[in-house]
Phi, psi and omega in degrees: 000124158332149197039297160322359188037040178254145163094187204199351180088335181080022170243160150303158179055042179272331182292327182288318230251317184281327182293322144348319197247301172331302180316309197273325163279356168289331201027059171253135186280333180271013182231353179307296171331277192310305185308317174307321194272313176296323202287302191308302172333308181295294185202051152084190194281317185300322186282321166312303203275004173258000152273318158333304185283009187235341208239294165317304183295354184266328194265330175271014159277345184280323166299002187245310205292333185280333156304331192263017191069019161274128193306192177219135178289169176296024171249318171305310172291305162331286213283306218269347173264347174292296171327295182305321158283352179273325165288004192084001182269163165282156192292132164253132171308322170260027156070023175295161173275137176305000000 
């Protein structure tokens, strides 16, 4: 499970493969580093840049679904106005990106 670091996904290297993703949505630097360094461990240069490039693709359909006007659920919105304040923005009421 994201964030909880519990579980594994039922894939290999899945505990490597969700702090990875924890990592990359946290955009925490101390934590990018070590996730990065285990999943190359795990399972080398190529498989980091196909999760990356998979991890990336989630974030650009939430930018195609947030173009098309899909609503966003309350949690999503909650995180992206948490974020925004972490970026210096004011909180959006629709949880849009600045």
């Amino acid at each position: 499970m994201i964030r909880s670091g519990a579980g594994d996904g039922g894939v290999p290297h899945g505990q490597a493969l969700l702090a990875f993703v924890d990592a990359a949505m946290e955009r925490d630097p101390g934590m990018t580093g070590p996730a990065r360094a285990a999943l190359t461990e795990a399972i080398g240069e190529a498989g980091v840049v196909d999760a990356a490039a998979v991890t990336a693709m989630f974030q650009l359909n939430t930018r195609a679904a947030d173009a098309a006007g899909v609503p966003l659920e309350d949690g999503s919105q909650e995180m992206r106005s948490r974020l925004g304040e972490r970026l210096g923005f004011e909180a959006r009421m629709d949880g849009a990106a600045p």
